[in-house]
C-alpha atoms as one frame of an Amber mdcrd trajectory, in Angstrom:
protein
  39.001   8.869  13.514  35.561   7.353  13.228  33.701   8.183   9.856  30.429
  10.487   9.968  27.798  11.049   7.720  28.388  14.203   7.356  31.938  13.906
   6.077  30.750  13.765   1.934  28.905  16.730   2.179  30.695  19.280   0.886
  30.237  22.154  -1.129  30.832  20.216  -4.030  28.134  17.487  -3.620  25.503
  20.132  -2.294  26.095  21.962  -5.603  25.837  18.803  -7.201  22.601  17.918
  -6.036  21.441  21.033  -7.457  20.406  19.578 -10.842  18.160  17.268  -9.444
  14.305  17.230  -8.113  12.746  14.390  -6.643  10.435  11.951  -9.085   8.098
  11.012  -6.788   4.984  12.536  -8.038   1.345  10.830  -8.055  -2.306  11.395
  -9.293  -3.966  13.938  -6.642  -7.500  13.429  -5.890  -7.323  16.529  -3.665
  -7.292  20.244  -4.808  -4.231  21.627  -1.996  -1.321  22.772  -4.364   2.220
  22.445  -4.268   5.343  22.985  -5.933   4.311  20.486  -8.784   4.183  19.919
 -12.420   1.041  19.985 -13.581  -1.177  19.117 -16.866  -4.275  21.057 -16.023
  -5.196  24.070 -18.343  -6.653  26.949 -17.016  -8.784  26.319 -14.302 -10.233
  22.976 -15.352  -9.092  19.151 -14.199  -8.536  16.613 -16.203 -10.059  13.654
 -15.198  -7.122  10.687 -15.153  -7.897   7.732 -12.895 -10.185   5.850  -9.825
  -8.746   4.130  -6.571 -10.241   2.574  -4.297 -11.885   4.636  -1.159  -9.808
   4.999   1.743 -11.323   5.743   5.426 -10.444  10.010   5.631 -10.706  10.729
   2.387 -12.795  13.988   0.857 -16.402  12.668  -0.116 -17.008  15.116  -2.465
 -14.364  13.370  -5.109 -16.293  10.350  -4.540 -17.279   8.943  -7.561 -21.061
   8.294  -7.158 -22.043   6.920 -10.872 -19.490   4.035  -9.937 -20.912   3.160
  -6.621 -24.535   2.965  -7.844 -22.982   0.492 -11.106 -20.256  -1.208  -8.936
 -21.564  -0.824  -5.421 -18.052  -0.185  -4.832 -16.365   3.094  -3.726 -14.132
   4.954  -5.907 -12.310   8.152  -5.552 -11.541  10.206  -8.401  -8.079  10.554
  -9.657  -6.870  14.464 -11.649  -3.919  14.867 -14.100  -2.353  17.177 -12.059
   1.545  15.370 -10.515   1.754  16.488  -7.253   5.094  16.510  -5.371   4.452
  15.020  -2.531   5.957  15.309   1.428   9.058  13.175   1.629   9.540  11.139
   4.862  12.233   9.370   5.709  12.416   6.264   8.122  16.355   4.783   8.739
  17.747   1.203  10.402  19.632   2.189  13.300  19.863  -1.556  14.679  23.290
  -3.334  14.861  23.025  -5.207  11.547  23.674  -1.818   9.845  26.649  -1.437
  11.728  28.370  -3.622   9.231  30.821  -3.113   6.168  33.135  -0.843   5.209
  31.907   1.719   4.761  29.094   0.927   6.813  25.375  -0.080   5.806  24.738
   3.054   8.354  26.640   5.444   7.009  26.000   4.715   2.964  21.951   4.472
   4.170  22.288   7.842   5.801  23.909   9.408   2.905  21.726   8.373   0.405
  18.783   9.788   2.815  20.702  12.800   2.984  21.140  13.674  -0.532  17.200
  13.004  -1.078  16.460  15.204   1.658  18.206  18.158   0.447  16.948  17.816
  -3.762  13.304  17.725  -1.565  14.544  21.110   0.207  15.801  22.917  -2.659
  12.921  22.676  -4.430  10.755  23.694  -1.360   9.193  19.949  -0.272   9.308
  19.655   3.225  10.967  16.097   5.108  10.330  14.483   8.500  12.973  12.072
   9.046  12.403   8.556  11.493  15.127   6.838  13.581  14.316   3.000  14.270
  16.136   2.824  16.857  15.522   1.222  20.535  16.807   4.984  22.585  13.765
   7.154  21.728  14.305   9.759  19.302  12.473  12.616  18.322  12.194  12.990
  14.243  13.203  15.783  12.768  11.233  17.641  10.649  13.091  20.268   7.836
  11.369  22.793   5.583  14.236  25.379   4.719  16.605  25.191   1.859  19.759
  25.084   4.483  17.844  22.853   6.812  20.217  20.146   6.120  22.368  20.303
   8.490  19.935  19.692  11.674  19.808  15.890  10.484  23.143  15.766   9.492
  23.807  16.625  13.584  21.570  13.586  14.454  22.976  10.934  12.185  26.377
  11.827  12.918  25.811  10.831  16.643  23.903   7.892  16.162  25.770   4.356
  16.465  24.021   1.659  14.878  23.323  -1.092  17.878  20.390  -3.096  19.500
  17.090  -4.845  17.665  15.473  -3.342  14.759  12.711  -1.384  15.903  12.321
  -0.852  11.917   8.285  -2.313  11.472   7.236  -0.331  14.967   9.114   2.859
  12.892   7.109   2.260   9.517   3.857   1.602  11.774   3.854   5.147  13.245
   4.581   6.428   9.401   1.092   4.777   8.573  -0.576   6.455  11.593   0.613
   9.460  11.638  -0.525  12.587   8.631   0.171  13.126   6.002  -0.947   9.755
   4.567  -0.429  11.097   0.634   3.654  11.127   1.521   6.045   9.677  -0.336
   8.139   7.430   2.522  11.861   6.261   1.842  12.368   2.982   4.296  16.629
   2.550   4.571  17.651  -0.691   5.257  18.810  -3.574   5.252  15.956  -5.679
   5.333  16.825  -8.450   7.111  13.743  -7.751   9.829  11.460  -9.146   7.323
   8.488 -10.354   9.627   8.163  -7.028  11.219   8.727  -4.546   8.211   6.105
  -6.375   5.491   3.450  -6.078   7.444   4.068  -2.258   8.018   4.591  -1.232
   4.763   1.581  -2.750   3.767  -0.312  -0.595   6.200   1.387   2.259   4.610
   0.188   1.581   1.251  -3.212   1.056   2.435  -3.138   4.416   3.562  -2.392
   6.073   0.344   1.611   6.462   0.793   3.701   5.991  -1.843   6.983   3.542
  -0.134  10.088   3.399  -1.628  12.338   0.439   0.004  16.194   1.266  -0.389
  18.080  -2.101   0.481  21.824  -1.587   1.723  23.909  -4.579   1.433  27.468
  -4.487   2.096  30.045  -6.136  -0.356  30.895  -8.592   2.700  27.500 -10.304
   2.535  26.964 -10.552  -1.059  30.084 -11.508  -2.324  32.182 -13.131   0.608
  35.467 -14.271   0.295  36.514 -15.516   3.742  37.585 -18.643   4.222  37.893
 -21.094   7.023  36.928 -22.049  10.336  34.493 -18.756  12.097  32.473 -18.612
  15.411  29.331 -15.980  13.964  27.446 -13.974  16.828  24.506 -12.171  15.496
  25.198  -8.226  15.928  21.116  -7.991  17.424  20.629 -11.403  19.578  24.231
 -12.337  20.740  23.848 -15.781  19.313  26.585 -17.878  18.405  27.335 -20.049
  16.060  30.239 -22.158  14.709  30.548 -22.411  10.700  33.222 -23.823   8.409
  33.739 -21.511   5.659  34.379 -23.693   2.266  33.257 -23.512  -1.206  29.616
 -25.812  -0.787  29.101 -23.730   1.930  29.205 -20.401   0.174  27.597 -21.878
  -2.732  24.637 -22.612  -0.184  25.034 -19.260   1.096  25.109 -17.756  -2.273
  21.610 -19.872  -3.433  20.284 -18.563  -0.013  20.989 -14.708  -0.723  19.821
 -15.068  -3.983  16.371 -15.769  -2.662  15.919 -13.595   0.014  16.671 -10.639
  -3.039  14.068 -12.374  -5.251  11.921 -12.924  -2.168  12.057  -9.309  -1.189
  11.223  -8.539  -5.369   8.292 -10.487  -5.296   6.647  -8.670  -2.129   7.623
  -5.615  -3.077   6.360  -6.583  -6.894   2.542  -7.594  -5.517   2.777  -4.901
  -2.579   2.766  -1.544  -4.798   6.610  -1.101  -2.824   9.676   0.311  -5.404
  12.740  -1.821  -4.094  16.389  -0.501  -4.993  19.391  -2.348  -3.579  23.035
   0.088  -3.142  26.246  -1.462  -2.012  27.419  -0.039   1.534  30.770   0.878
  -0.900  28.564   3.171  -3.235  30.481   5.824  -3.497  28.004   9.513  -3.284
  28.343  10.487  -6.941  27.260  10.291 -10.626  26.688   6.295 -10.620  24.296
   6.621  -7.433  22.768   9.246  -8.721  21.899   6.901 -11.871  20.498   4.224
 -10.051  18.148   7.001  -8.324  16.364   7.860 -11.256  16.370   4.694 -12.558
  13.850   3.722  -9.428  12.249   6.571 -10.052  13.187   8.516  -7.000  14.957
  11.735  -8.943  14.927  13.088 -12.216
């Protein structure tokens, strides 16, 4: 029987997930109010920050004593943490198709469990499918509105080209540009994805890149003569399998991780790698709010 998404939720995880609420919070410059912590006293803002103007956004918080000293155009920044909309954007292309359990399936799951802390604590979430068959996103707002993208996943097979960076594209364009955006992956489309999620940070959106590897790739232990086809392009290719070969291998996946570090260090992007064999449970959970992304 083929393995869903869906199977892990149960009524014990969803009560699990319970004790969580999403981290991402950031300095508003705007005065619409959420469910949000906030450090404003009575009806006063506390002034916390500047950023740099961004085409759309609300002249009045322009800061006009810094543009006649700077010439440059700041907005101001309040102490108040807003919770912002979550969006989610998954890798539906053939690479993800790939360990046991799947890249797919692991990705999805994490997705899953964010989505639902975001609906318990009444933050709406608009998910994005990269994938080359059109599909509508789904958007969710209730506390039970789970199960709608649940549905979706669970008949989605990973397969074709990553339409990933043409995904993350229509994030930027599209509103709300204050969002916080959750890009699951496994990165390997790099010339197409960078670009886009610098276009989302232009616009104000706070990215979080979640990196699914399986254990296959990053510790391999086969050995021997192997024809490779690549899951995307079809293209073969004959490789012999012995130790200076996976020791080149090795050297090669440990720069594409410190590759991905660095853009994601100089791009304003959080980057957290998971294991395809993560299990959905107190140690994932951990390295969640460690990035940042629950608390």
């Amino acid at each position: 029987m083929t393995e869903k998404v869906s199977d892990v939720f149960d009524g014990k995880l969803l009560e699990s997930l319970t004790r969580f609420e999403l981290a991402v919070r950031t300095l508003t410059s705007s005065g619409i109010r959420g469910e949000r912590r906030s450090r404003r006293k009575g009806s006063s803002a506390e002034y916390a920050d500047h950023r740099q103007y961004v085409h759309g956004d609300d002249l009045r918080r322009l800061d006009w004593h810094a543009l006649a000293r700077l010439d440059t155009m700041l907005i101001r920044l309040y102490a108040a943490e807003e919770t912002l909309p979550l969006e989610i954007i998954i890798d539906t292309s053939a690479s993800m198709d790939f360990g046991e359990p799947s890249k797919y399936l692991t990705a999805a799951r994490v997705g899953c469990c964010l989505t639902q802390i975001a609906l318990l604590h009444a933050t709406p979430a608009l998910w994005r499918f990269a994938n080359e068959k059109p599909l509508e996103p789904v958007r969710l707002s209730g506390r039970n509105d789970i199960g709608r993208v649940l549905r979706v996943l669970d008949e989605i097979v990973p397969d074709g080209r990553s339409t990933l960076g043409e995904a993350i594209r229509r994030s930027a364009l599209a509103g709300p540009r204050r969002k916080s955006l959750v890009v699951l992956t496994d990165g390997y489309d790099v010339d197409e994805i960078r670009p886009a999620l610098r276009a989302c940070r232009a616009a104000g959106t706070e990215v979080y890149l979640l990196m699914v590897l399986a254990p296959e790739e990053t510790d391999p232990t086969l050995r021997g003569e192997f024809t490779f086809i690549d899951a995307e392009t079809g293209t073969e290719a004959s490789l012999s399998l012995d130790r200076p070969t996976l020791r080149r291998y090795l050297q090669m996946l440990e720069g594409y991780r410190n590759d991905w570090s660095e853009f994601c260090r100089t791009s304003g992007v959080v980057l957290l790698e998971v294991s395809s064999d993560q299990e959905i449970g107190p140690e994932l959970f951990r390295a969640l709010a460690t990035g940042g992304l629950i608390g």
